[in-house]
Biopython code that builds the backbone (N, CA, C, O; Angstrom):
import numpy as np
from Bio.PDB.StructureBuilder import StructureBuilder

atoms = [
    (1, "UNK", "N", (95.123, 33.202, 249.397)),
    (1, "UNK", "CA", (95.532, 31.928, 249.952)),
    (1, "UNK", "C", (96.961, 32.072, 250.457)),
    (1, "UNK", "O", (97.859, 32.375, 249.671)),
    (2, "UNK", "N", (97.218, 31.840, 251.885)),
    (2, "UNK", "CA", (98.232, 32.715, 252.260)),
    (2, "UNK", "C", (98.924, 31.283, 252.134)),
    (2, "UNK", "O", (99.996, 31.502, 252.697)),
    (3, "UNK", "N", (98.952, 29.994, 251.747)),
    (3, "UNK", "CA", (99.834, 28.747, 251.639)),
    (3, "UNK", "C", (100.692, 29.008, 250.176)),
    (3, "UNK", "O", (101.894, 28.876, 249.943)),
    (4, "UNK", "N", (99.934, 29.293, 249.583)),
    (4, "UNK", "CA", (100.591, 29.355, 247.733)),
    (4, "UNK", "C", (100.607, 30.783, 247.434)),
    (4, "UNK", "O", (101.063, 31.076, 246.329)),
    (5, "UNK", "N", (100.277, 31.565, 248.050)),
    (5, "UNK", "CA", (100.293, 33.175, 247.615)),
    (5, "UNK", "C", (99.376, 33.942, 246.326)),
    (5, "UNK", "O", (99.243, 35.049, 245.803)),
    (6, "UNK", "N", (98.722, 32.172, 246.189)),
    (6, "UNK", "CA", (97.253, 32.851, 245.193)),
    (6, "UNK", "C", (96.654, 33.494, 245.434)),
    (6, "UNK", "O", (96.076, 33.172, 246.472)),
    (7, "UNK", "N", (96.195, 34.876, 244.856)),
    (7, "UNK", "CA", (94.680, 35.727, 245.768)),
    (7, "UNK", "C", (93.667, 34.898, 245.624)),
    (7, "UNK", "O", (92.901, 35.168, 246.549)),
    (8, "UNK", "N", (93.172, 33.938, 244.914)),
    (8, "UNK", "CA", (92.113, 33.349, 245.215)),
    (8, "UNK", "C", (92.243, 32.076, 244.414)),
    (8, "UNK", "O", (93.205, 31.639, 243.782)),
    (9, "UNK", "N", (90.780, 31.493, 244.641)),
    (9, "UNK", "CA", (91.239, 29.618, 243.809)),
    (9, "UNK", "C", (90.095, 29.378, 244.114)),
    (9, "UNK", "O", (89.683, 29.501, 245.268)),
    (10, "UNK", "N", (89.249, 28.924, 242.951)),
    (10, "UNK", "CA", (87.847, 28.155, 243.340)),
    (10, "UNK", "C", (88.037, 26.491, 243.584)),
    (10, "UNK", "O", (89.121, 25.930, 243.743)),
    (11, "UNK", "N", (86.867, 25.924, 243.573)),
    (11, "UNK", "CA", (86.310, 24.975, 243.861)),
    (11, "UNK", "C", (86.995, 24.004, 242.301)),
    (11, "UNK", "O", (87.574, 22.918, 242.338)),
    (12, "UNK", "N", (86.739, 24.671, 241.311)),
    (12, "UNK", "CA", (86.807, 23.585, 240.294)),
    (12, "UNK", "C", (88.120, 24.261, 239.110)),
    (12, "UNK", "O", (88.404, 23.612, 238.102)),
    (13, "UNK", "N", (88.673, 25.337, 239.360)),
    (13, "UNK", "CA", (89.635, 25.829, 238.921)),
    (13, "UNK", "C", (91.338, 25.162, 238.902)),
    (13, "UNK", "O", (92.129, 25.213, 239.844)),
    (14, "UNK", "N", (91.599, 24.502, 237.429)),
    (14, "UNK", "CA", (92.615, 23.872, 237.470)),
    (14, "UNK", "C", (93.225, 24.263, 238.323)),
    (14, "UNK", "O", (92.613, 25.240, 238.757)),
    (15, "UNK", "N", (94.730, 23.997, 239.266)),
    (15, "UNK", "CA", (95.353, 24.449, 239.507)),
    (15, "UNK", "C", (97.112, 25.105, 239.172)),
    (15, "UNK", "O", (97.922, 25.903, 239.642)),
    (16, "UNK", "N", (96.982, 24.273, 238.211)),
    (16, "UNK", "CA", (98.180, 24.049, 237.182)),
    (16, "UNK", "C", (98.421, 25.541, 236.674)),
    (16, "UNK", "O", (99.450, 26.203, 236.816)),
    (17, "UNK", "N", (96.924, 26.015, 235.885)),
    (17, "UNK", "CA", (97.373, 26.356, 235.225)),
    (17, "UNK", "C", (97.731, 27.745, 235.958)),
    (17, "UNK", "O", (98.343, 28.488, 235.191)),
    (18, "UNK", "N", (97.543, 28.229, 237.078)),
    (18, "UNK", "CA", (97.907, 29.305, 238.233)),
    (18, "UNK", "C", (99.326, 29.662, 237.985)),
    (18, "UNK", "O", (99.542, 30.872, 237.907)),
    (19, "UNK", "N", (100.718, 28.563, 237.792)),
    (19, "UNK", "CA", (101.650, 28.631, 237.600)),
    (19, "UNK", "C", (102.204, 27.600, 238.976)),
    (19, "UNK", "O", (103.315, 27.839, 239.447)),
    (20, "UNK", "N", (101.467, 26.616, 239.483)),
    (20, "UNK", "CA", (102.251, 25.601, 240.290)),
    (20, "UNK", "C", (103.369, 25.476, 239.376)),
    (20, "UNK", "O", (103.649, 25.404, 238.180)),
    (21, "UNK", "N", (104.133, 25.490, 241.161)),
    (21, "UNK", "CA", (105.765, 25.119, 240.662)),
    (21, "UNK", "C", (105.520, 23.714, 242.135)),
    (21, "UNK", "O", (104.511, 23.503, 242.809)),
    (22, "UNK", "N", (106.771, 23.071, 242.174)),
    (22, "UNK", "CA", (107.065, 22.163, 242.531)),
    (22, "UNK", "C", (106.695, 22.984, 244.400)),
    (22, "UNK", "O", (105.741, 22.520, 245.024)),
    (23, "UNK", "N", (107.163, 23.618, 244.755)),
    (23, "UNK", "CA", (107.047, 24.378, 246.116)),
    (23, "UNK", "C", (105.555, 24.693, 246.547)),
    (23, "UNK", "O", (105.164, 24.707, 247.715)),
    (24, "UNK", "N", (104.847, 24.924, 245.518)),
    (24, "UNK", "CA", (103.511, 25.001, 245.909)),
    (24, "UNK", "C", (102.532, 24.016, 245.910)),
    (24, "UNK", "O", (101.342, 24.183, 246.178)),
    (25, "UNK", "N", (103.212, 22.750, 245.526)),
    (25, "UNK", "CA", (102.606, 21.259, 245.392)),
    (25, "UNK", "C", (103.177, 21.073, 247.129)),
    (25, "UNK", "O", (102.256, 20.830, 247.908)),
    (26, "UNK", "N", (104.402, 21.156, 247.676)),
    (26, "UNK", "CA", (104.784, 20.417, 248.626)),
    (26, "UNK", "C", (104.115, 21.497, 249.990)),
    (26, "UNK", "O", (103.569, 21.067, 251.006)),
    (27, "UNK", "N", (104.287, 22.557, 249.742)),
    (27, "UNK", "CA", (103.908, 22.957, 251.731)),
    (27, "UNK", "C", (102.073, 22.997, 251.542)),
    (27, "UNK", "O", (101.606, 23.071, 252.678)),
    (28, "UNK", "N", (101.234, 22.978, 250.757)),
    (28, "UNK", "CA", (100.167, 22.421, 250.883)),
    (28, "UNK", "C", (100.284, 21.051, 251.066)),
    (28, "UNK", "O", (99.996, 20.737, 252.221)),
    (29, "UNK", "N", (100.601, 20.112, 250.353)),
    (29, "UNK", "CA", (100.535, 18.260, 250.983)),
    (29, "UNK", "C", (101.183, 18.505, 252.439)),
    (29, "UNK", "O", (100.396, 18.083, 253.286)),
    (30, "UNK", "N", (102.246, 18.995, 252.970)),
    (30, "UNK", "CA", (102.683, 19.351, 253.773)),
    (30, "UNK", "C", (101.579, 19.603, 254.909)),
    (30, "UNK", "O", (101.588, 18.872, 255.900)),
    (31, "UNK", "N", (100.718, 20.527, 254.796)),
    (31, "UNK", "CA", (100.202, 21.151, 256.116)),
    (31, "UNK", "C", (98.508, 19.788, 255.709)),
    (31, "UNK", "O", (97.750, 19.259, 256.523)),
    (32, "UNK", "N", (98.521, 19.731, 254.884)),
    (32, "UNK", "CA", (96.857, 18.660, 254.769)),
    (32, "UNK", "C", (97.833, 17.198, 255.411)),
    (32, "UNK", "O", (97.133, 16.596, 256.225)),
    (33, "UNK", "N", (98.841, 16.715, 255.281)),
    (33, "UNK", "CA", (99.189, 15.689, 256.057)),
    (33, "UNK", "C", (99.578, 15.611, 257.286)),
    (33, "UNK", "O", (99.570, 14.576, 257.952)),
    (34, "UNK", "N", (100.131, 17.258, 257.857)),
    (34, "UNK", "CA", (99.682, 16.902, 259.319)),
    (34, "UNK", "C", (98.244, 16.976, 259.773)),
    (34, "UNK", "O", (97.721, 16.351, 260.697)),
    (35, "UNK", "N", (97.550, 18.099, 258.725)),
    (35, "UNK", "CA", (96.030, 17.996, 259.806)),
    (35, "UNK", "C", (95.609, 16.776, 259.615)),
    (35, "UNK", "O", (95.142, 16.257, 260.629)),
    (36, "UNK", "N", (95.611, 15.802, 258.180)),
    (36, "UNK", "CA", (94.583, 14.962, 258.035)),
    (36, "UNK", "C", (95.365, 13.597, 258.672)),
    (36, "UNK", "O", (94.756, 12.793, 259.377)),
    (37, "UNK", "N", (96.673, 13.462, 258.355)),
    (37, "UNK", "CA", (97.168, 12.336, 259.182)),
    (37, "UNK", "C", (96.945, 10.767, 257.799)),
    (37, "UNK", "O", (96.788, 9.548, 257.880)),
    (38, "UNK", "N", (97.047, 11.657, 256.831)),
    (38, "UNK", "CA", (97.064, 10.802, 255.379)),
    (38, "UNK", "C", (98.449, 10.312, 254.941)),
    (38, "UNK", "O", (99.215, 11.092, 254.375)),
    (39, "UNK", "N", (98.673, 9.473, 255.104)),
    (39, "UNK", "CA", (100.384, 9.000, 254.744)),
    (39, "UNK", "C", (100.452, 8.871, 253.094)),
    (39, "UNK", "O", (101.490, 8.836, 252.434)),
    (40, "UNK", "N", (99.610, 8.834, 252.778)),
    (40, "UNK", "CA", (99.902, 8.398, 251.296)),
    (40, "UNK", "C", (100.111, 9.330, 250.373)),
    (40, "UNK", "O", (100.725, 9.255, 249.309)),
    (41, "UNK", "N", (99.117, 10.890, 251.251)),
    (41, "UNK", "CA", (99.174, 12.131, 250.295)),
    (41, "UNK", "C", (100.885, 12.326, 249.704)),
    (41, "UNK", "O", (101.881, 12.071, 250.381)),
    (42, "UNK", "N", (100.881, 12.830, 248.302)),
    (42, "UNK", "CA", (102.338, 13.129, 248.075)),
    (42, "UNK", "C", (101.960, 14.467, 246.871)),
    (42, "UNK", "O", (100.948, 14.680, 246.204)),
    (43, "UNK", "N", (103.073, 15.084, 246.958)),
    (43, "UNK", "CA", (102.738, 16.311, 246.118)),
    (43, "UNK", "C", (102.038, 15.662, 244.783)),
    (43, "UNK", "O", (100.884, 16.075, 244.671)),
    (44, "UNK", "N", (102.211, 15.260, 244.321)),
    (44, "UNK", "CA", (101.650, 14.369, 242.971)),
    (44, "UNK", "C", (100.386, 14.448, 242.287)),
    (44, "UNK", "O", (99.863, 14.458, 241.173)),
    (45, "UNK", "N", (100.027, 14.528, 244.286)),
    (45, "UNK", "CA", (98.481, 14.463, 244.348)),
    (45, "UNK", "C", (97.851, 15.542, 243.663)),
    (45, "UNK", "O", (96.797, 15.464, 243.033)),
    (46, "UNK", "N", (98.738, 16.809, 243.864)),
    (46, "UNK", "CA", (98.140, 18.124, 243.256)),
    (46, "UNK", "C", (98.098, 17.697, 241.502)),
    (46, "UNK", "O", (97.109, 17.732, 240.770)),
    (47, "UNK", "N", (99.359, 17.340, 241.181)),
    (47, "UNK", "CA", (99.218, 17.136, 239.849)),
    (47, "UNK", "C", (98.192, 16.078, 239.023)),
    (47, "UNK", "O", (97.552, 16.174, 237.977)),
    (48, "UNK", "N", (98.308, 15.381, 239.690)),
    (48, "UNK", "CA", (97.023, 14.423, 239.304)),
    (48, "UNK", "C", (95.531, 14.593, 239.479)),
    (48, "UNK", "O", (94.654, 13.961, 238.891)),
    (49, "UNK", "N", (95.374, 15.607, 240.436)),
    (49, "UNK", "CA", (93.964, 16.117, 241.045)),
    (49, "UNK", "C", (94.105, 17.425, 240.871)),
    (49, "UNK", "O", (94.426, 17.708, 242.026)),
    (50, "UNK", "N", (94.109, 18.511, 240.264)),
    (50, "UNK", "CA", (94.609, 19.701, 240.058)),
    (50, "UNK", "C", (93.093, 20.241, 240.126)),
    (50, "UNK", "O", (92.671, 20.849, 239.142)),
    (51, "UNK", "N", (92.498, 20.105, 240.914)),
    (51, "UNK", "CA", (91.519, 20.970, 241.332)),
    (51, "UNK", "C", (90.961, 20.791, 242.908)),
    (51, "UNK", "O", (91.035, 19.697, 243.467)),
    (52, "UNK", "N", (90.505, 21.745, 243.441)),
    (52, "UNK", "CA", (89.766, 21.715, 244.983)),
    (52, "UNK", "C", (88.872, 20.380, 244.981)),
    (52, "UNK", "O", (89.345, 19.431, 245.606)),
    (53, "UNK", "N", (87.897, 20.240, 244.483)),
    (53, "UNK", "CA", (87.372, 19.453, 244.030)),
    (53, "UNK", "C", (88.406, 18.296, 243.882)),
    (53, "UNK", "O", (88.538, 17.543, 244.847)),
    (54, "UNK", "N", (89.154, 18.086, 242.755)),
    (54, "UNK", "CA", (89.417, 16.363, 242.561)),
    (54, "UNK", "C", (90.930, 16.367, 243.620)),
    (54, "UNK", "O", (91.631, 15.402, 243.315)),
    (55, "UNK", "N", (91.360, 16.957, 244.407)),
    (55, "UNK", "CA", (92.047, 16.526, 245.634)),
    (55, "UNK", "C", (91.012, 16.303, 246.360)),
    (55, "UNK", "O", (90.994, 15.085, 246.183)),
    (56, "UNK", "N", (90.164, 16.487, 247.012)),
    (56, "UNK", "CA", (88.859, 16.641, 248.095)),
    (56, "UNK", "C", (88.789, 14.467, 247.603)),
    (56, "UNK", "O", (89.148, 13.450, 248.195)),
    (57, "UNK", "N", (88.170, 14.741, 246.351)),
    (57, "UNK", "CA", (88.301, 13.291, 246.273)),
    (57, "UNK", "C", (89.274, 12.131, 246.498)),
    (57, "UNK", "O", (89.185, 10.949, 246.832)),
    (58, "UNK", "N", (90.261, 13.009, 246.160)),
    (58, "UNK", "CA", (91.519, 12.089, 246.061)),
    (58, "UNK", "C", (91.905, 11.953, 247.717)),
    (58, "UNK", "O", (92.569, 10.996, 248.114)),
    (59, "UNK", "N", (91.381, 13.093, 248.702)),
    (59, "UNK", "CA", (92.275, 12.742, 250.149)),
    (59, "UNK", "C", (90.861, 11.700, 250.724)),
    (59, "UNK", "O", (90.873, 10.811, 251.574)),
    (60, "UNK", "N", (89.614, 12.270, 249.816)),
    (60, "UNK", "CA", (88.862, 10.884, 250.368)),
    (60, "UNK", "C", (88.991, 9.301, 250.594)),
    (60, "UNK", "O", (88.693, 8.436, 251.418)),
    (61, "UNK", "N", (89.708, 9.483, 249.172)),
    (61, "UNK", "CA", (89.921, 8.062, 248.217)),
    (61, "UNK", "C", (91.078, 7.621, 249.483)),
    (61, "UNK", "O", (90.671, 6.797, 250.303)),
    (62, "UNK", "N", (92.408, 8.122, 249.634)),
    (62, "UNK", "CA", (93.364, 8.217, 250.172)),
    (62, "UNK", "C", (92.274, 7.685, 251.886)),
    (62, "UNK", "O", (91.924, 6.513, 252.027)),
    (63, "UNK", "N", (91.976, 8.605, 252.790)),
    (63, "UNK", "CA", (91.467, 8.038, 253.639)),
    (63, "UNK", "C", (90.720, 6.724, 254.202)),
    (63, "UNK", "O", (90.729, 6.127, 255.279)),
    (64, "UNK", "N", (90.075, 6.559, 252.974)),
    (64, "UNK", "CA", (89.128, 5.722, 252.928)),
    (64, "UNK", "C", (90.324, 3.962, 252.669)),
    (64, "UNK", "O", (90.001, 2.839, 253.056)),
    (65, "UNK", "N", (91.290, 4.241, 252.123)),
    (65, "UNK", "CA", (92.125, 2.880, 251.332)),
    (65, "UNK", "C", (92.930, 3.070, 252.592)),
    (65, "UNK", "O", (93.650, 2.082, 252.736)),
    (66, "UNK", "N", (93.070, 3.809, 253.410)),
    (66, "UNK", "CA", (94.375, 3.516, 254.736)),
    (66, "UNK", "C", (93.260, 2.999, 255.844)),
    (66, "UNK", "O", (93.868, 2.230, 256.589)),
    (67, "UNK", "N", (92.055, 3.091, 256.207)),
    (67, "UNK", "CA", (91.543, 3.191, 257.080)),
    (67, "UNK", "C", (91.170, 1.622, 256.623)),
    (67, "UNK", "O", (91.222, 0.812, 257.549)),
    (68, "UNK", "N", (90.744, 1.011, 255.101)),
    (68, "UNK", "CA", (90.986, -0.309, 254.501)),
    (68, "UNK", "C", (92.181, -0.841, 255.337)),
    (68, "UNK", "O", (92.076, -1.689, 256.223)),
    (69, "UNK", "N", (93.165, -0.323, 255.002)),
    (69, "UNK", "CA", (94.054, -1.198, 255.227)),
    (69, "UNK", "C", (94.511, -1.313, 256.264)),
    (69, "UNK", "O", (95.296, -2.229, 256.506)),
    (70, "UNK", "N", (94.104, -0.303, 257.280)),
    (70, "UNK", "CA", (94.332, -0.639, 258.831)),
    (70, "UNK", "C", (93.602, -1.311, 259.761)),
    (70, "UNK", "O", (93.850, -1.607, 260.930)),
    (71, "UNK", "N", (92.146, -1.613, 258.673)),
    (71, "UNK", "CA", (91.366, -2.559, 259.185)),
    (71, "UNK", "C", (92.050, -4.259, 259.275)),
    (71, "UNK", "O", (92.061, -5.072, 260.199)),
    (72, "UNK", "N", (92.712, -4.332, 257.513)),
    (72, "UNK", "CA", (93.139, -5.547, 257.001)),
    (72, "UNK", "C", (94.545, -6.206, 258.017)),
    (72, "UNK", "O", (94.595, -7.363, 258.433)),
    (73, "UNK", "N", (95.507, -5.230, 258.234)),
    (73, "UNK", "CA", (95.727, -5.172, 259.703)),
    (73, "UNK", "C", (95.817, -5.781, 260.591)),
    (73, "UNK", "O", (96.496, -6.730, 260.982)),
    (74, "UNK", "N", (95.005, -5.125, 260.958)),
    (74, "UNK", "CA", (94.563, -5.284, 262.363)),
    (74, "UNK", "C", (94.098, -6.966, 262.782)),
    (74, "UNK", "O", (94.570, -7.635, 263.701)),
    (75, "UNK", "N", (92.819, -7.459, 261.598)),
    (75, "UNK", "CA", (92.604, -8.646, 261.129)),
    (75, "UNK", "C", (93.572, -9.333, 261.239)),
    (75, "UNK", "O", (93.580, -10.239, 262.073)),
    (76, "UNK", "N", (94.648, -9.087, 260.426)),
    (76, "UNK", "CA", (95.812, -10.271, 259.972)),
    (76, "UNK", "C", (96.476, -10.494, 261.364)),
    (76, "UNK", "O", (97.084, -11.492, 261.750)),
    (77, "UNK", "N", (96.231, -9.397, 261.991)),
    (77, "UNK", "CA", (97.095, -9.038, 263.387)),
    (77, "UNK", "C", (96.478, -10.111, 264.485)),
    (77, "UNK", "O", (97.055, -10.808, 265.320)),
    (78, "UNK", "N", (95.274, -9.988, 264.203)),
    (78, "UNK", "CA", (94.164, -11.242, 265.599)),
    (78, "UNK", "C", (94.113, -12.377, 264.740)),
    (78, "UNK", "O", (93.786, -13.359, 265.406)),
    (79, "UNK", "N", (94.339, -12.714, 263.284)),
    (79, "UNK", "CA", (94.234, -14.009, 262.770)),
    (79, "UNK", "C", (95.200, -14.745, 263.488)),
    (79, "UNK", "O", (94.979, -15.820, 264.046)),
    (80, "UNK", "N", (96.878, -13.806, 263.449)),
    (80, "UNK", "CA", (97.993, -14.280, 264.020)),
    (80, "UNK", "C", (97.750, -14.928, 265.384)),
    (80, "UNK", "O", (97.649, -16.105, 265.729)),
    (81, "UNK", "N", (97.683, -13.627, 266.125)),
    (81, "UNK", "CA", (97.457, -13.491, 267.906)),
    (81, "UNK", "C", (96.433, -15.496, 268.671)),
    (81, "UNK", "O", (96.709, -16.276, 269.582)),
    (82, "UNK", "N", (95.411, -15.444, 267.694)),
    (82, "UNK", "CA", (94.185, -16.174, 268.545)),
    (82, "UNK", "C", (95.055, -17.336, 268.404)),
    (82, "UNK", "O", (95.325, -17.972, 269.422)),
    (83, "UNK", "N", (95.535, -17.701, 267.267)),
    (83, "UNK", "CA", (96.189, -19.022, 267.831)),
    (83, "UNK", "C", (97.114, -19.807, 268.804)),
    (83, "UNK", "O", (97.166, -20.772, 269.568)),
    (84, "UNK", "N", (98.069, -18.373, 268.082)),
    (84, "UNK", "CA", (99.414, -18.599, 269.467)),
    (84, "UNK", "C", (98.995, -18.525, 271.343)),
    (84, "UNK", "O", (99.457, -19.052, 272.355)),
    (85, "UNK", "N", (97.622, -17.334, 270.961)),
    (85, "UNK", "CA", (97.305, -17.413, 272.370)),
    (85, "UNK", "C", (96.080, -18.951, 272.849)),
    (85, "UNK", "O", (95.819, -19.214, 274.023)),
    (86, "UNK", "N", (95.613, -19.609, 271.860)),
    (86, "UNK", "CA", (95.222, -20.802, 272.330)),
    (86, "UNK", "C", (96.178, -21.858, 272.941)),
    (86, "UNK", "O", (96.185, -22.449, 274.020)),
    (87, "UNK", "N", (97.101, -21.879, 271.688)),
    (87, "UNK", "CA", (98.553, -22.536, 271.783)),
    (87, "UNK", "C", (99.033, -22.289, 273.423)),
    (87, "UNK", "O", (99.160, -23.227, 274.210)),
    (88, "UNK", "N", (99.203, -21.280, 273.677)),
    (88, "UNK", "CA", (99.960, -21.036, 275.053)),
    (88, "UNK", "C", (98.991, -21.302, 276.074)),
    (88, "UNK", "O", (99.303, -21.906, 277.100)),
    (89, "UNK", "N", (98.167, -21.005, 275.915)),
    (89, "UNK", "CA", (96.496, -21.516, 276.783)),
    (89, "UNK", "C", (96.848, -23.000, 277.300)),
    (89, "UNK", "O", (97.049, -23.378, 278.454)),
    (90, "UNK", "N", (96.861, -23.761, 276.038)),
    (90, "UNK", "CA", (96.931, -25.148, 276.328)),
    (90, "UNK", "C", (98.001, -25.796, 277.100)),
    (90, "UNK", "O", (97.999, -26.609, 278.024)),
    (91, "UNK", "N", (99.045, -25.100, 276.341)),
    (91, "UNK", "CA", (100.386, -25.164, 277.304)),
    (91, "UNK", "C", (100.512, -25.481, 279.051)),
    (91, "UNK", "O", (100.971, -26.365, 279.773)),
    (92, "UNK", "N", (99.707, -23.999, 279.224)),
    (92, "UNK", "CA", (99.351, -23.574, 280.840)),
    (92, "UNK", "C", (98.537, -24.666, 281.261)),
    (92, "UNK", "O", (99.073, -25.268, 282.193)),
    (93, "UNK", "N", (97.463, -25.132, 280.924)),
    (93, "UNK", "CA", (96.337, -25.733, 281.146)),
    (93, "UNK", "C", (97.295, -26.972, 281.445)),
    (93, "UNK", "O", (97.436, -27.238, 282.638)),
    (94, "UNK", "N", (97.835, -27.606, 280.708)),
    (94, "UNK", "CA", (98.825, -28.698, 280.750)),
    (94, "UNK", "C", (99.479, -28.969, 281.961)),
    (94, "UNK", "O", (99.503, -30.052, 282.545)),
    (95, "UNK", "N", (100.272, -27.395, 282.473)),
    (95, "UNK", "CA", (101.074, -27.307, 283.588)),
    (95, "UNK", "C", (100.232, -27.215, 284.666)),
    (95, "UNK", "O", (100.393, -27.983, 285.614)),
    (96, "UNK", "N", (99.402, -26.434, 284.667)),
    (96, "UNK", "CA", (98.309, -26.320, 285.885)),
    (96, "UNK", "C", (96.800, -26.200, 285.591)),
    (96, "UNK", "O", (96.086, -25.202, 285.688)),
    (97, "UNK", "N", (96.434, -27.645, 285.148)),
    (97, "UNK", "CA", (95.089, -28.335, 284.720)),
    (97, "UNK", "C", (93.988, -27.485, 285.914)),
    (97, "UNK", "O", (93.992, -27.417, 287.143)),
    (98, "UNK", "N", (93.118, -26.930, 284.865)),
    (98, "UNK", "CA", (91.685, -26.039, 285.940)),
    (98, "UNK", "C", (91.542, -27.111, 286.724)),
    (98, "UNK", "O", (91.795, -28.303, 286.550)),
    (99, "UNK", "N", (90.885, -26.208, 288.042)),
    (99, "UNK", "CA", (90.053, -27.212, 288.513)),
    (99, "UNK", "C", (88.698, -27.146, 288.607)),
    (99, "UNK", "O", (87.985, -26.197, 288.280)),
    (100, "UNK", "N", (88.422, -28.036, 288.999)),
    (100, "UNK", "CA", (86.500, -28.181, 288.668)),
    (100, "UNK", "C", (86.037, -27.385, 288.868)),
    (100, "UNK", "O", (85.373, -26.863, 287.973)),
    (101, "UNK", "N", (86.112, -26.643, 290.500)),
    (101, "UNK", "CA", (85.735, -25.747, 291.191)),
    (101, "UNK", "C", (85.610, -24.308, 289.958)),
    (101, "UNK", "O", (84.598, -23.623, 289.812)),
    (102, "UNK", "N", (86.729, -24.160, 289.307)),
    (102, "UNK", "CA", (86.989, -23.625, 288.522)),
    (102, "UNK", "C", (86.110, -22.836, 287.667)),
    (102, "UNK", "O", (86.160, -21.670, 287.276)),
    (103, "UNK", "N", (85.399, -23.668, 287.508)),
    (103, "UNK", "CA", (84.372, -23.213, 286.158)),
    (103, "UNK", "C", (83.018, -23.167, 286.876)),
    (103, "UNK", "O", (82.016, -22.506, 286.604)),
    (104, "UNK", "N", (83.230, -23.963, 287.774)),
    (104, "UNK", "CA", (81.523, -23.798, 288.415)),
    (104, "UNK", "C", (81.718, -22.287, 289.041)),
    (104, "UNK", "O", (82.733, -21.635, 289.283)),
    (105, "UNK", "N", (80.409, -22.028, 289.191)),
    (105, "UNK", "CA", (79.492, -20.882, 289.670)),
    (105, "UNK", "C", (79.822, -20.526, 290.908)),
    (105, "UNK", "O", (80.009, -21.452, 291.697)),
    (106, "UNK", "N", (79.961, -19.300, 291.340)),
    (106, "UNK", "CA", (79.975, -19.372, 292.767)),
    (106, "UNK", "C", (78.855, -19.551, 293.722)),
    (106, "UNK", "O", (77.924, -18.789, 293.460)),
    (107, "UNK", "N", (78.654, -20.301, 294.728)),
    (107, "UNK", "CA", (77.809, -20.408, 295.185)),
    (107, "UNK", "C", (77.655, -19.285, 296.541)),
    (107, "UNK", "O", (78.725, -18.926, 297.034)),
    (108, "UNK", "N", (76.465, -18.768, 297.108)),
    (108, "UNK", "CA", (76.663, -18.239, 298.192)),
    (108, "UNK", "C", (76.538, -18.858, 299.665)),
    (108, "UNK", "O", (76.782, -18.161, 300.650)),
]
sb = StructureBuilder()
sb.init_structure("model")
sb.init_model(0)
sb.init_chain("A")
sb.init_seg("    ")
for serial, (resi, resn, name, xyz) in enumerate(atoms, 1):
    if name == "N":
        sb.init_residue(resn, " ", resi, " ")
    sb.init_atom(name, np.array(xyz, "f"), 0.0, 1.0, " ", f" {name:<3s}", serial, name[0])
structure = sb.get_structure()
């Protein structure tokens, strides 16, 4: 593993007990947060998930709660938006009332 300089590392093999030091927690979170684009990953993660396996879960878990919350967002973001843009709608409408023609159909 040319990131940590382990010759090898399974699937379910603590990682701790390898001899992680603090440097081999950070340029792995390091290179999985630019590929994966996970803001939340933090070296920690190794310590708390100290296996291939329970990081795998944990950048799931992690993906899955940002992609939550960029939904929640986004939501709060158009809850805001629809009103103010009715609000200003009405405004306009006020200043320059449709006209009939307006809404009807075009005819040929």
């Amino acid at each position: 593993m040319s990131i940590t300089g382990w010759p090898e590392l399974s699937e379910s093999k603590n990682i701790a007990t390898l001899g992680m030091d603090p440097l081999h927690a950070i340029i792995p979170v390091r290179h999985l947060n630019q590929a994966l684009k996970i803001p939340d990953l933090a070296p920690s993660t190794l310590y708390t998930d100290p296996s291939v396996t329970d990081v795998s879960r944990a950048l799931i878990t992690l993906r899955d709660e940002n992609n939550d919350s960029q939904k929640t967002a986004h939501q709060s973001h158009l809850s805001r938006r629809t009103p103010l843009l009715n609000e200003y709608k009405a405004k306009i409408d006020q200043l320059h009332p449709p006209s009939a023609t307006a809404d009807s159909p075009i005819s040929n």
